[in-house]
C-alpha positions in Angstrom: 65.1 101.1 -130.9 67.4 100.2 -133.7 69.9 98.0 -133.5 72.1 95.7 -135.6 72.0 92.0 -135.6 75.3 91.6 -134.5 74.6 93.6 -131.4 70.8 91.3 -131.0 72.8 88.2 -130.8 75.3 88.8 -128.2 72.4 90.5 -126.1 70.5 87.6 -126.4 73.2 84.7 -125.7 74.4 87.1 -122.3 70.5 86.4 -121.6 70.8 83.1 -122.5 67.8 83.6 -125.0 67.9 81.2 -128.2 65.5 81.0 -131.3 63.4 78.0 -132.0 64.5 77.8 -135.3 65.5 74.2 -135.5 69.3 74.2 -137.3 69.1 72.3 -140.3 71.8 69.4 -140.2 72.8 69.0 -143.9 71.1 68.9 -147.2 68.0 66.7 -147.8 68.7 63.8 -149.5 66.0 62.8 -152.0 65.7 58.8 -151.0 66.5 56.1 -153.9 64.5 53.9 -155.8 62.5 50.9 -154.0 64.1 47.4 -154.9 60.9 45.7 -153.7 57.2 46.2 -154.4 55.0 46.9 -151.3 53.4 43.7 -150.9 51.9 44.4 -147.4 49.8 47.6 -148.0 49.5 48.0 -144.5 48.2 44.5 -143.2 49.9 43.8 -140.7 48.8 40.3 -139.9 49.5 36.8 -140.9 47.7 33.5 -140.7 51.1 31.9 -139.4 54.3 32.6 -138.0 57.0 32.9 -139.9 54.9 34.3 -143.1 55.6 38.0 -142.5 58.7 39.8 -140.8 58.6 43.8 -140.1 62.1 45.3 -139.8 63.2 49.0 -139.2 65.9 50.9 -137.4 66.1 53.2 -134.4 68.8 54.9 -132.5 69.0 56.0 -129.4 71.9 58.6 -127.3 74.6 57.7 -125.0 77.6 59.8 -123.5 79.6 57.4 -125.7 78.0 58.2 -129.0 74.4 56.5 -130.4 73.2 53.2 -130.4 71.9 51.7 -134.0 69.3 49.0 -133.3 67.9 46.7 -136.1 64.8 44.4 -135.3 62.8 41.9 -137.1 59.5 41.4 -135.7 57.2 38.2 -136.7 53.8 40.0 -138.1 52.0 36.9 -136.3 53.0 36.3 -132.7 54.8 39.8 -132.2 57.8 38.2 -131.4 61.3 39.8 -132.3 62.7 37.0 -134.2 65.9 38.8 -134.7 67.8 42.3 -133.6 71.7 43.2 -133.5 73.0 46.5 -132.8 75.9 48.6 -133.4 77.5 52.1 -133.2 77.1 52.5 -137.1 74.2 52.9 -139.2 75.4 50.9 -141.8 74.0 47.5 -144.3 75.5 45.6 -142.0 73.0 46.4 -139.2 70.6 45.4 -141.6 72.6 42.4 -142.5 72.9 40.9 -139.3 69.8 40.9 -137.8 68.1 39.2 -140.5 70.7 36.5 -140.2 70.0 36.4 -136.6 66.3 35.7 -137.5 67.2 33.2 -140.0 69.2 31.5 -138.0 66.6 31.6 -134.9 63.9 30.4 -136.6 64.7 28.4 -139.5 61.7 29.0 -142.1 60.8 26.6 -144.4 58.7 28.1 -146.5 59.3 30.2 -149.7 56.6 32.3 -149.1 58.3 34.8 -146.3 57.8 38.3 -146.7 60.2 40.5 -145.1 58.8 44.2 -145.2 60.8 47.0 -144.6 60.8 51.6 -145.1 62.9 52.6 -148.5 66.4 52.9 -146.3 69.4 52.4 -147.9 70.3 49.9 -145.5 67.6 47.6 -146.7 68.2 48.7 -150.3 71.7 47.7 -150.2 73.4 44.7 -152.6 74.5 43.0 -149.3 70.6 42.6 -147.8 69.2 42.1 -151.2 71.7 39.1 -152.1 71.1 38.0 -148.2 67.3 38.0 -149.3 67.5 35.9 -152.2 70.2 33.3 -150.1 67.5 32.2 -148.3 64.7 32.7 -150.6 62.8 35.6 -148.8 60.5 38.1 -150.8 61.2 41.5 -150.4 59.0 44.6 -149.2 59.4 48.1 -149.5 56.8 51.1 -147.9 56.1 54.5 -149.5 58.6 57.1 -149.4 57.9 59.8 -145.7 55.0 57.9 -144.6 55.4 55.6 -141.4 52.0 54.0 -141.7 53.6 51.7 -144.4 55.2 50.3 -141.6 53.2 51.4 -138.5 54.1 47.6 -137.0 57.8 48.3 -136.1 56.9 52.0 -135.0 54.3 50.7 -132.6 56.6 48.1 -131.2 59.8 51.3 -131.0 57.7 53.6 -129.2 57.3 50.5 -126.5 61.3 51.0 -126.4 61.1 54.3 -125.6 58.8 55.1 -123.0 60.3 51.5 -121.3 63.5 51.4 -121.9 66.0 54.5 -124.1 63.8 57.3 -122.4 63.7 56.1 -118.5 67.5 57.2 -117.8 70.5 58.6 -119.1 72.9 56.1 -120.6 76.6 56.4 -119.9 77.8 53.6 -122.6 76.6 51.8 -125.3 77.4 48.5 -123.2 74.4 49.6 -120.7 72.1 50.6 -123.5 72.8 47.5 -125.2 72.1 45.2 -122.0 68.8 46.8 -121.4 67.4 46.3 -124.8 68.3 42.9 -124.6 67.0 42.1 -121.2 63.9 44.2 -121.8 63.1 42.2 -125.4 63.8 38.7 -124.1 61.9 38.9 -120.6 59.4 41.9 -120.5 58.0 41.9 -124.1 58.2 37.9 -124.9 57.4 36.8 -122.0 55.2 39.2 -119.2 53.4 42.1 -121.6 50.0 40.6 -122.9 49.0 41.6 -126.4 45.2 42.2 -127.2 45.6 41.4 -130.8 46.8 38.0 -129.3 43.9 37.3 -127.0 45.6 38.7 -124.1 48.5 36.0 -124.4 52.3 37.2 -124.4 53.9 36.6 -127.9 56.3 33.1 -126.5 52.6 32.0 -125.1 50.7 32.5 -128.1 53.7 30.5 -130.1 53.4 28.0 -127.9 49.7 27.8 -128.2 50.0 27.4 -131.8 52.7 25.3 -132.2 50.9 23.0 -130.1 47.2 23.5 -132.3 49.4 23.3 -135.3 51.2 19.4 -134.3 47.7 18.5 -132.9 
């Protein structure tokens, strides 16, 4: 039968029949320049806390609009050193929860890493100038490719299946609260690591802390 495609598509949304097509949501953007060399390569380890940071962004849904989360995880003990979320996507995200780490924990050493993807966010003036404040090298992965930073997806997928996936959130208040109580008591302090001997990352601090005064 022959028929136009005006005719198709109201036939198929009576039927309530839709293409798989996924709808393309604006033109690709060809991502800027790296401000940082990649001085990880994908080792995602460190002899000591407070040597190497991971940091990335992930959002999440609610009936109120989406929640922007920022976190900086210590390469070392696992631990999220520092987060802050908002309902923008913006260098301030960035911003902020580095200063939350800084403030947290304090290095004293110039030789803090702080690896991140090519996002503008992290390629910004304001997280660049915040790096060099407090004397912090800068990182940057390869353009499209997640393994440069497979750290902080590993540690987001734990999020998800946990915490943004179990439920449907209503506001960003709710959302915000179960990150926060999720990070501080479940992943610090009760969910053993095997790349940390089976200790929790606030245990495995401890432990070394202690070793380290000793």
């Amino acid at each position: 039968m022959r028929a136009g495609r005006n005719r198709i598509n109201r036939l198929c949304s009576q039927q309530r029949l839709w293409s798989i097509h996924a709808r393309r949501r604006g033109r690709s953007r060809r991502p800027g320049p790296p401000v940082h060399d990649d001085l990880v390569r994908r080792e995602f380890s460190a002899p000591a806390p407070n040597r190497l940071w991971l940091t990335d962004i992930t959002e999440h849904p609610t009936a109120e609009g989406k929640l922007y989360l920022c976190a900086v995880k210590d390469a070392c003990s696992k631990r999220i050193v520092g987060y802050s979320m908002a309902d923008r996507m913006t260098s301030q995200l960035a911003v902020d929860a580095l200063a939350n780490a800084v403030s947290l924990r304090r290095p004293q050493t110039d030789q803090l890493v702080v690896h991140s993807d090519r996002g503008s966010q992290f390629r910004s003036h304001a997280f660049v100038q915040r790096l060099r404040r407090h004397r912090l090298h800068g990182s940057m992965g390869r353009v499209g490719t997640c393994a440069d930073n497979a750290a902080m997806e590993s540690f987001f997928a734990l999020l998800q299946k946990n915490v943004l996936n179990r439920r449907r959130w209503a506001t960003r208040d709710q959302l915000r609260l179960a990150i926060v109580i999720w990070i501080e008591r479940n992943y610090h302090r009760r969910r053993r690591q095997d790349t940390l001997g089976r200790l929790t990352p606030v245990e495995y601090e401890t432990l070394h802390h202690a070793a380290h005064a000793a």
